[in-house]
TIVEXKE-73733 format. One record per residue (C-alpha): residue number from 1; residue in three letters; y, x, z. Coordinates in steps of 0.05 Angstrom, whole numbers, plus 32768, in hexadecimal, padded with zeros to 4 digits. Layout:
<recs>
[rec NUM 'ala' [Y X Z]]
...
</recs>
This chain:
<recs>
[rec 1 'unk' [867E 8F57 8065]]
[rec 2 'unk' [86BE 8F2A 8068]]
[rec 3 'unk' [86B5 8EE7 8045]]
[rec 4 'unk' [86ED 8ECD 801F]]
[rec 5 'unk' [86F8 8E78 8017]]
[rec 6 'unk' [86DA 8E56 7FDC]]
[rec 7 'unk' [8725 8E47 7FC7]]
[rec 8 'unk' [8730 8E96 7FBC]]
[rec 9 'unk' [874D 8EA3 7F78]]
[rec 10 'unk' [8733 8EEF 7F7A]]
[rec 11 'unk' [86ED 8F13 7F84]]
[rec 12 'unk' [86E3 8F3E 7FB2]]
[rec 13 'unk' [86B0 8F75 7F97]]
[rec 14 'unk' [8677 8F8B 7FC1]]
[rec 15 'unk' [867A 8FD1 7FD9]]
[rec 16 'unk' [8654 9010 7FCA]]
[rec 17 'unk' [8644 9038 800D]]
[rec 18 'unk' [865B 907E 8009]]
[rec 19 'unk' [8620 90B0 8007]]
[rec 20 'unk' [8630 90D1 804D]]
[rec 21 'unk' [8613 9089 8062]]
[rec 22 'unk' [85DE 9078 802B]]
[rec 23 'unk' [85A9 9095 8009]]
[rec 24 'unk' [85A7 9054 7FDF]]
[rec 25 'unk' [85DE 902B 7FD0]]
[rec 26 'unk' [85EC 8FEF 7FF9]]
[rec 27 'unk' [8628 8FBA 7FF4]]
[rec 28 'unk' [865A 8FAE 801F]]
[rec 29 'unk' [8656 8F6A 8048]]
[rec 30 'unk' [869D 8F60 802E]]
[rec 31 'unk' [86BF 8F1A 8019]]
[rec 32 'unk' [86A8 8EFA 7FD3]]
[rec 33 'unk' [86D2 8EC9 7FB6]]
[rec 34 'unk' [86BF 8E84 7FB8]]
[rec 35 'unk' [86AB 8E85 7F69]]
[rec 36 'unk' [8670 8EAA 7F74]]
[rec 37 'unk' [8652 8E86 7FB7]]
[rec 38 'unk' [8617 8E6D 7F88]]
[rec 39 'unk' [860E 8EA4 7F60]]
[rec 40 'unk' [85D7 8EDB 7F6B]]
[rec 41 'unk' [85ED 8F1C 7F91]]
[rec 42 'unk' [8616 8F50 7F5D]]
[rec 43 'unk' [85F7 8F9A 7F50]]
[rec 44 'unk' [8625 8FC4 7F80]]
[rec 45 'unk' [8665 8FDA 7F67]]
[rec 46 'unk' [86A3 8FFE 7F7D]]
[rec 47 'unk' [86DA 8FD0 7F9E]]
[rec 48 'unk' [8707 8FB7 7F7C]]
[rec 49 'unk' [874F 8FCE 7F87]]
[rec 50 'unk' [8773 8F9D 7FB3]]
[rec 51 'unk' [87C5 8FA3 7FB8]]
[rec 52 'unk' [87D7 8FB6 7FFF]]
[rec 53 'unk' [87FD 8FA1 8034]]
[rec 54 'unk' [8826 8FB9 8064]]
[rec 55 'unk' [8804 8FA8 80A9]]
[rec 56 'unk' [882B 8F7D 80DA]]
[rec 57 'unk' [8847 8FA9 8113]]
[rec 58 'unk' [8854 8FE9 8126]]
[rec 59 'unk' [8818 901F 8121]]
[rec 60 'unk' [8819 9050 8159]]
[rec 61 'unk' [87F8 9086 812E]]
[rec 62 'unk' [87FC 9076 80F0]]
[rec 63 'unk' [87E5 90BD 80D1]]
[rec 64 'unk' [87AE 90BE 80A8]]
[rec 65 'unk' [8772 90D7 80CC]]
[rec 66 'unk' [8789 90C6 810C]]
[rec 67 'unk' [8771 908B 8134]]
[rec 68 'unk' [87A7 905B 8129]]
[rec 69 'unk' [87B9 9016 814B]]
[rec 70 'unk' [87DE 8FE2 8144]]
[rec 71 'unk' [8805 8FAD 8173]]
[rec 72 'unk' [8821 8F6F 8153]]
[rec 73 'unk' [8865 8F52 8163]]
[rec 74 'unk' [885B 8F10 818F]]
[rec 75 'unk' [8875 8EE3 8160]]
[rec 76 'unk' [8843 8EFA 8130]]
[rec 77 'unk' [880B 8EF0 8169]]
[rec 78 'unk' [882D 8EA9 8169]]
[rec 79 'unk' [882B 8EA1 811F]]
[rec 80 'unk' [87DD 8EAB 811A]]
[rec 81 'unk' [87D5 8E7E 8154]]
[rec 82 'unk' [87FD 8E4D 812A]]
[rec 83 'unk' [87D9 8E57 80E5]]
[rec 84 'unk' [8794 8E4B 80F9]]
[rec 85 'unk' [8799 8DFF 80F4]]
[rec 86 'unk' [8758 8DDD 80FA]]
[rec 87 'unk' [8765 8DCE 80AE]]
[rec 88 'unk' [8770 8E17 8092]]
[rec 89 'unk' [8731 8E2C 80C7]]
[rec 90 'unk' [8706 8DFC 8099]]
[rec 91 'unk' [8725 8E17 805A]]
[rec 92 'unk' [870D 8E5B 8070]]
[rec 93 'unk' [86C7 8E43 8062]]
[rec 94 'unk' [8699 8E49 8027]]
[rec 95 'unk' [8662 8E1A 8030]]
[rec 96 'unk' [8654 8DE6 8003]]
[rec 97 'unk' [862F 8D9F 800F]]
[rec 98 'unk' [85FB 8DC1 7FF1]]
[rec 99 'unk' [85FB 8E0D 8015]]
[rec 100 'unk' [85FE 8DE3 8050]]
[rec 101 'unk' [85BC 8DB5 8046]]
[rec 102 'unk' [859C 8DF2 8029]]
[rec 103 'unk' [85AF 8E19 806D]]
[rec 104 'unk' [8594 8DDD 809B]]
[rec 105 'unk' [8554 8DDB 8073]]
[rec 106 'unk' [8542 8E1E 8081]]
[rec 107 'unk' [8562 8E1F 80CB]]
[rec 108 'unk' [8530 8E42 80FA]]
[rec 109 'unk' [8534 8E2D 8141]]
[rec 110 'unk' [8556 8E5C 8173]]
[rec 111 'unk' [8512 8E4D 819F]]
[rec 112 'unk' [84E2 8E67 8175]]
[rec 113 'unk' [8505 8EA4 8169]]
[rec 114 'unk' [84EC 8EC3 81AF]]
[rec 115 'unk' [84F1 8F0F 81AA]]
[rec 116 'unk' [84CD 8F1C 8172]]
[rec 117 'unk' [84E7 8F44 8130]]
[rec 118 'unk' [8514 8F1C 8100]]
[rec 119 'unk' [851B 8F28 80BC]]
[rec 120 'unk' [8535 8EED 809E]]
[rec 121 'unk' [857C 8ED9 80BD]]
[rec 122 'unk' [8565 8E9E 80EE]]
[rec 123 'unk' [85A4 8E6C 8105]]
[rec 124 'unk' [85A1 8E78 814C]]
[rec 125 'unk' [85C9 8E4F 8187]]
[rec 126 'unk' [861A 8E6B 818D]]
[rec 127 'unk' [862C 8EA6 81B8]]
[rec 128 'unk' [865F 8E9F 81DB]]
[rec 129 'unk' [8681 8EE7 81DC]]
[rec 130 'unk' [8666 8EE5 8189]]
[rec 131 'unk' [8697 8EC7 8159]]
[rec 132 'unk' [86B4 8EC3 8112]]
[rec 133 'unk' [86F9 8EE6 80FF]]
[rec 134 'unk' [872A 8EC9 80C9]]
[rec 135 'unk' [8759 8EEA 80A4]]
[rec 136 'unk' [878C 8EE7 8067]]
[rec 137 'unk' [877F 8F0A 802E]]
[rec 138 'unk' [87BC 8F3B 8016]]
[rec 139 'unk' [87B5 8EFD 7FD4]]
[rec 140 'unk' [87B8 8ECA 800F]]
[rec 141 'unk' [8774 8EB9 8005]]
[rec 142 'unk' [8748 8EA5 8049]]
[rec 143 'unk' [8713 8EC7 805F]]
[rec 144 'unk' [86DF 8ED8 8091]]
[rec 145 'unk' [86B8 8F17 80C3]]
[rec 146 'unk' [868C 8F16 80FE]]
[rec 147 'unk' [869E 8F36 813C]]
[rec 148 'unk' [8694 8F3B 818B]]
[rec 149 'unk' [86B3 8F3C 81C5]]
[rec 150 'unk' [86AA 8F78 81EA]]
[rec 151 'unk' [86B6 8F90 8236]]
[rec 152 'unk' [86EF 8FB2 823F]]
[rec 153 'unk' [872E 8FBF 8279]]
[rec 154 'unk' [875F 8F8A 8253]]
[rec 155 'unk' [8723 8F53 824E]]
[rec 156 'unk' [8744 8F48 8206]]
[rec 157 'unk' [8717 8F7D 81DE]]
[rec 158 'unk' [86EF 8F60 819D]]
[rec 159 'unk' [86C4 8F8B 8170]]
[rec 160 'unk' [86C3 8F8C 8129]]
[rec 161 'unk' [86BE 8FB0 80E4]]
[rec 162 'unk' [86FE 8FD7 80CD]]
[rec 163 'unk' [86F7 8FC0 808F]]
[rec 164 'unk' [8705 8F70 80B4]]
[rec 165 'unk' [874B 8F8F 80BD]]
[rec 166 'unk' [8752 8FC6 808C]]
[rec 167 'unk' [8738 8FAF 8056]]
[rec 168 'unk' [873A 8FF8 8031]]
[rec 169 'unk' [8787 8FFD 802F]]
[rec 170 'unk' [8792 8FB2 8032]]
[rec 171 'unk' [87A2 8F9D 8074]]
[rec 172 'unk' [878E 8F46 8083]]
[rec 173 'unk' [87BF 8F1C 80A8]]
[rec 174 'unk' [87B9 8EEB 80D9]]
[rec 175 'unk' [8781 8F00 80F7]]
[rec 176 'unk' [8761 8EDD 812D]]
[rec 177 'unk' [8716 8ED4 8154]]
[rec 178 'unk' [86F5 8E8D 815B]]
[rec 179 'unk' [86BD 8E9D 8193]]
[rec 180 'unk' [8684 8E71 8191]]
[rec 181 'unk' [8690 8E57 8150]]
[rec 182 'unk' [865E 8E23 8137]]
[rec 183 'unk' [8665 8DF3 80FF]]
[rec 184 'unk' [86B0 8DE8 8106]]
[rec 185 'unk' [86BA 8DEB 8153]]
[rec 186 'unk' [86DF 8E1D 817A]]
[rec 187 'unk' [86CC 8E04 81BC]]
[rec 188 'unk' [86EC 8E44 81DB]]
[rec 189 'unk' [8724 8E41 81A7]]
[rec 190 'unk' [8748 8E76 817E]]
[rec 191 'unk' [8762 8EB5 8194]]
[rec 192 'unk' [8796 8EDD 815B]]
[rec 193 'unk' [8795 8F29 8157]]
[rec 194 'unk' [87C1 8F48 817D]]
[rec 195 'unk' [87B2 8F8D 8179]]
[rec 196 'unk' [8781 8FB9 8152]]
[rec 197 'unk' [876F 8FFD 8149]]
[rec 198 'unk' [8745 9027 8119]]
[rec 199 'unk' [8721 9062 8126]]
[rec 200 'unk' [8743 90A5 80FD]]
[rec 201 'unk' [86FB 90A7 80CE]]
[rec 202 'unk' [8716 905F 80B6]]
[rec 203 'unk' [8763 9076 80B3]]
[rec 204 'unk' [876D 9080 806B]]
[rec 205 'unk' [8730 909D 805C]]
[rec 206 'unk' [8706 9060 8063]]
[rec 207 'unk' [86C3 9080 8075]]
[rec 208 'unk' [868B 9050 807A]]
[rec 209 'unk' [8679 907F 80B4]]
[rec 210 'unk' [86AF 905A 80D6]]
[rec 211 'unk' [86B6 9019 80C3]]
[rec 212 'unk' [86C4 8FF8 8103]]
[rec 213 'unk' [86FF 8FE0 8120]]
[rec 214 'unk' [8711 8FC2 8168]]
[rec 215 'unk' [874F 8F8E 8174]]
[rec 216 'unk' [876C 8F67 81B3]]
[rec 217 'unk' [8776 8F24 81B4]]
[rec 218 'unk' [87B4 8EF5 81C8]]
[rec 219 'unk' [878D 8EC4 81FB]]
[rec 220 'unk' [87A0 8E7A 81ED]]
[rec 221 'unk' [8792 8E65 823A]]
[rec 222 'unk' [87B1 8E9B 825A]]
[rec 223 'unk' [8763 8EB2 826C]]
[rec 224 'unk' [8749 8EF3 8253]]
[rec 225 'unk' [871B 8EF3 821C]]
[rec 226 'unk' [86DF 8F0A 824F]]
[rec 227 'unk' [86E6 8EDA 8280]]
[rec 228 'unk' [86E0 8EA2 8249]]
[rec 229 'unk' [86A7 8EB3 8228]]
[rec 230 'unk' [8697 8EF3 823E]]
[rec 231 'unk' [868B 8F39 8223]]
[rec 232 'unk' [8654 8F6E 820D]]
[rec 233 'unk' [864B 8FB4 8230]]
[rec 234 'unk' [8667 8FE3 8202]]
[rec 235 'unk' [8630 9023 81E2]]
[rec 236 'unk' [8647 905F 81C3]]
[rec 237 'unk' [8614 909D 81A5]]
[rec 238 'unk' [85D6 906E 81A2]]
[rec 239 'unk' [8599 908A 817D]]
[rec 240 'unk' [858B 906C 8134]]
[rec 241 'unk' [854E 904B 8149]]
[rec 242 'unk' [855D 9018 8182]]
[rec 243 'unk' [853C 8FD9 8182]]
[rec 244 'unk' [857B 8FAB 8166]]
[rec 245 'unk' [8591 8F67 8168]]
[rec 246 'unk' [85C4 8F55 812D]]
[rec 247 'unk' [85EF 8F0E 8133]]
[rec 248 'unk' [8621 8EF8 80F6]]
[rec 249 'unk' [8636 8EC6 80D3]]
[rec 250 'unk' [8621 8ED3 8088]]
[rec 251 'unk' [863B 8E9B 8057]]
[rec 252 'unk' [861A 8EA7 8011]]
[rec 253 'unk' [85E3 8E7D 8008]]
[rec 254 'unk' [85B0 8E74 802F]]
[rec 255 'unk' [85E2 8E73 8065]]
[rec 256 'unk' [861A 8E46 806F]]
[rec 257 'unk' [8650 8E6F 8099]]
[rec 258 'unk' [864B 8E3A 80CD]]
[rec 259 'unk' [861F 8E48 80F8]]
[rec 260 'unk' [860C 8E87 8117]]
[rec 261 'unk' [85CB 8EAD 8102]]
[rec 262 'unk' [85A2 8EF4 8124]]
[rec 263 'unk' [8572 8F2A 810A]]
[rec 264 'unk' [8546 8F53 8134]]
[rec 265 'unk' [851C 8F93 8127]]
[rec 266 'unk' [851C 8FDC 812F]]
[rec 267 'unk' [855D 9001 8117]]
[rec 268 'unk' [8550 903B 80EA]]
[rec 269 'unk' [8570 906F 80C5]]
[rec 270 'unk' [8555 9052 8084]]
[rec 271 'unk' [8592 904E 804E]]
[rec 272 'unk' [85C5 906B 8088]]
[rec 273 'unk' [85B5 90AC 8098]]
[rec 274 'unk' [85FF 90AF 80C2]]
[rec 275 'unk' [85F3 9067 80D8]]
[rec 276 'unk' [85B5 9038 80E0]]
[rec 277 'unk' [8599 8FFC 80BA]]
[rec 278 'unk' [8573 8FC5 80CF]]
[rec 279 'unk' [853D 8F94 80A7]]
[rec 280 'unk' [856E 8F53 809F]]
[rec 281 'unk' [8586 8F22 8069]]
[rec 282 'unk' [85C4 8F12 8081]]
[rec 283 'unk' [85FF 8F13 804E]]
[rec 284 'unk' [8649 8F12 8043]]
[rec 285 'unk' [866E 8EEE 807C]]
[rec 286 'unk' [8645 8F20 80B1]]
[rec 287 'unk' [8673 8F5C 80A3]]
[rec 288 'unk' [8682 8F70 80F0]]
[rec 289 'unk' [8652 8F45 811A]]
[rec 290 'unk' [862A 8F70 8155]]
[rec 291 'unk' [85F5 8F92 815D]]
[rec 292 'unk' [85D6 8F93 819F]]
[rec 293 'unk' [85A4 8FC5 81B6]]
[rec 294 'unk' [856C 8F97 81D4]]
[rec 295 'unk' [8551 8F4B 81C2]]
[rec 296 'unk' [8595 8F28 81C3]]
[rec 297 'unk' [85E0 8F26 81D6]]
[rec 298 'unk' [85D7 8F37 821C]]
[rec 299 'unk' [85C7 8F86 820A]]
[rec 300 'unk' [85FC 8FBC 81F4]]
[rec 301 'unk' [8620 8FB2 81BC]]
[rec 302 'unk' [8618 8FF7 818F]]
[rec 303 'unk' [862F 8FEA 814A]]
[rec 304 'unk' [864A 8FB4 8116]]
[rec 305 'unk' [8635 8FA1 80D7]]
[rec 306 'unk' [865A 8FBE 809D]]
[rec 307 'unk' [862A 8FBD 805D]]
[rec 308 'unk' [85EE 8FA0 803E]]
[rec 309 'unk' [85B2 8FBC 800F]]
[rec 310 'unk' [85C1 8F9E 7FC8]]
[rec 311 'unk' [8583 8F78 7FD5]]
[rec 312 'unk' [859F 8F56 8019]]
[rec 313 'unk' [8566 8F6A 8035]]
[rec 314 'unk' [8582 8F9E 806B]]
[rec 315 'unk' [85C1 8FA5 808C]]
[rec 316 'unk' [85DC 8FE8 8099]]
[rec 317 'unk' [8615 8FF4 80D8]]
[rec 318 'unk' [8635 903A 80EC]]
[rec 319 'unk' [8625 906A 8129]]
[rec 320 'unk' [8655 905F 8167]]
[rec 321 'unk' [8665 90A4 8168]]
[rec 322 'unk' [86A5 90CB 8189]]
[rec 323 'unk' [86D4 90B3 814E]]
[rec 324 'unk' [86C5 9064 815F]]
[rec 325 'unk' [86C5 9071 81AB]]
[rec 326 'unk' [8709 9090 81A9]]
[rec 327 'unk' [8720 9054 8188]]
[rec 328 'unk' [86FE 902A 81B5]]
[rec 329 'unk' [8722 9046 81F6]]
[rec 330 'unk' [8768 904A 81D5]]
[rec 331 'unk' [8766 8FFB 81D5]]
[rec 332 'unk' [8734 8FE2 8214]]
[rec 333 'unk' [876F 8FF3 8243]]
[rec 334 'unk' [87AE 8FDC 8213]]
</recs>
């Protein structure tokens, strides 16, 4: 569910989900390129081949397989602090004039959202610890993921998709975490990658099963991540049928990609028999935001968002299982 920029010069093809996770086809919440921001949502097909890159850093384990993580060198840290200029941030975005008056005509108060179920992606009021990630494309191309910050022994932990970082054999640069982000302000400012791992389902193999990835983050204040804005309880082995709270920040229309929007409603099996899906129309950009298990951002966090139904009109994440919990520990004490 990466977004790329609206000045992308490639498309980026929604994905089919492998049939260990679907018994229907659903799209991956991936980038598209700017070109098609008003057009209507493409029949699924397989994604397209992207040239790879070599990943900045040394892996520890690079076999495939394996969990594998990666530390950056600090002057790359330093070079993603320095690239995410307030300019490029706003390049990174896809939003018209017009997806933008079309997103704060249908706006839904946060207040009237109350606990009931939620459907239709409703703009809610920024969470702190929930933020958007930017990256460069391996075409240095922008774009954009959801993702969380989660509690861990460094304070520096953030949850996302794998495919955010490894983006099926193409690895982004200069990636960093804007907590908080709404409508161009970073009021707890950005935080570049400086670490990452991927679970050994993701290593090579790619398995939707898997699709998750966690990363540390370099802190610009010298504060941990969690004592800034805080951090969710971490929940691994959860049943497929918890009562779930989604946040992203989709940017096809309706949505803008600047403001942050949530989905509520029982999790089920339904199209991800390995995984879980939940009733929600939120779109590319949300590839990697939470989901909580409860009525907001204060519960668990049990799963990202890694696809969509062709008809955006449910959102499918994978099980935390042992595979995503290894991965998990080999970077919350780094």
């Amino acid at each position: 569910m990466p977004r790329s920029a609206r000045s992308a010069s490639r498309a980026l093809a929604a994905v089919m989900l492998a049939a260990v996770m679907l018994a229907a086809a659903v799209a991956l919440l991936g980038g598209a390129p700017g070109a098609w921001a008003h057009a209507p949502v493409a029949p699924v097909v397989p994604v397209m081949p992207v040239v790879p890159v070599v990943p900045v850093g040394e892996p520890v384990s690079p076999d495939a397989g394996r969990t594998r993580m990666v530390a950056l060198a600090a002057d790359e840290v330093a070079a993603t602090a320095a690239f995410w200029t307030p300019a490029r941030l706003g390049e990174a975005d896809r939003a018209t004039a017009e997806d933008v008056a079309t997103a704060e005509a249908r706006a839904q108060p946060a207040t009237s959202l109350a606990a009931a179920p939620v459907r239709h992606a409703a703009r809610v009021a920024p969470v702190p610890h929930v933020g958007r990630m930017y990256m460069v494309n391996a075409d240095d191309t922008y774009q954009t993921c959801s993702a969380n910050a989660v509690v861990s022994g460094n304070g520096l932990t953030v949850a996302t998709a794998a495919h955010c970082i490894d983006d099926f054999g193409a690895f982004h640069a200069h990636i960093a975490f804007v907590p908080a982000y709404e409508d161009g302000r970073a009021p707890f400012g950005t935080w570049p990658l400086a670490s990452y791992v991927l679970p050994a389902g993701w290593t090579g193999a790619h398995s939707p099963a898997s699709d998750t990835a966690f990363f540390t983050v370099s802190s610009p204040t010298g504060r941990t991540l969690a004592a800034t804005v805080g951090a969710s309880p971490v929940l691994f082995g959860g049943a497929h049928d918890l009562a779930t709270t989604v946040y992203g920040y989709p940017g096809l229309p309706p949505f803008d990609d600047q403001h942050p929007v949530l989905c509520r409603g029982p999790a089920s099996s339904a199209l991800a028999p390995a995984g879980q899906s939940v009733a929600c129309t939120m779109n590319e950009g949300a590839s990697g935001g939470p989901w909580f298990a409860g009525d907001d951002a204060d519960a668990p966090q049990y799963s990202v968002s890694t696809n969509r139904s062709p008809d955006s009109t449910r959102l499918v994440s994978p099980t935390w299982g042992p595979g995503i919990q290894a991965a998990y520990r080999a970077i919350e004490a780094y």
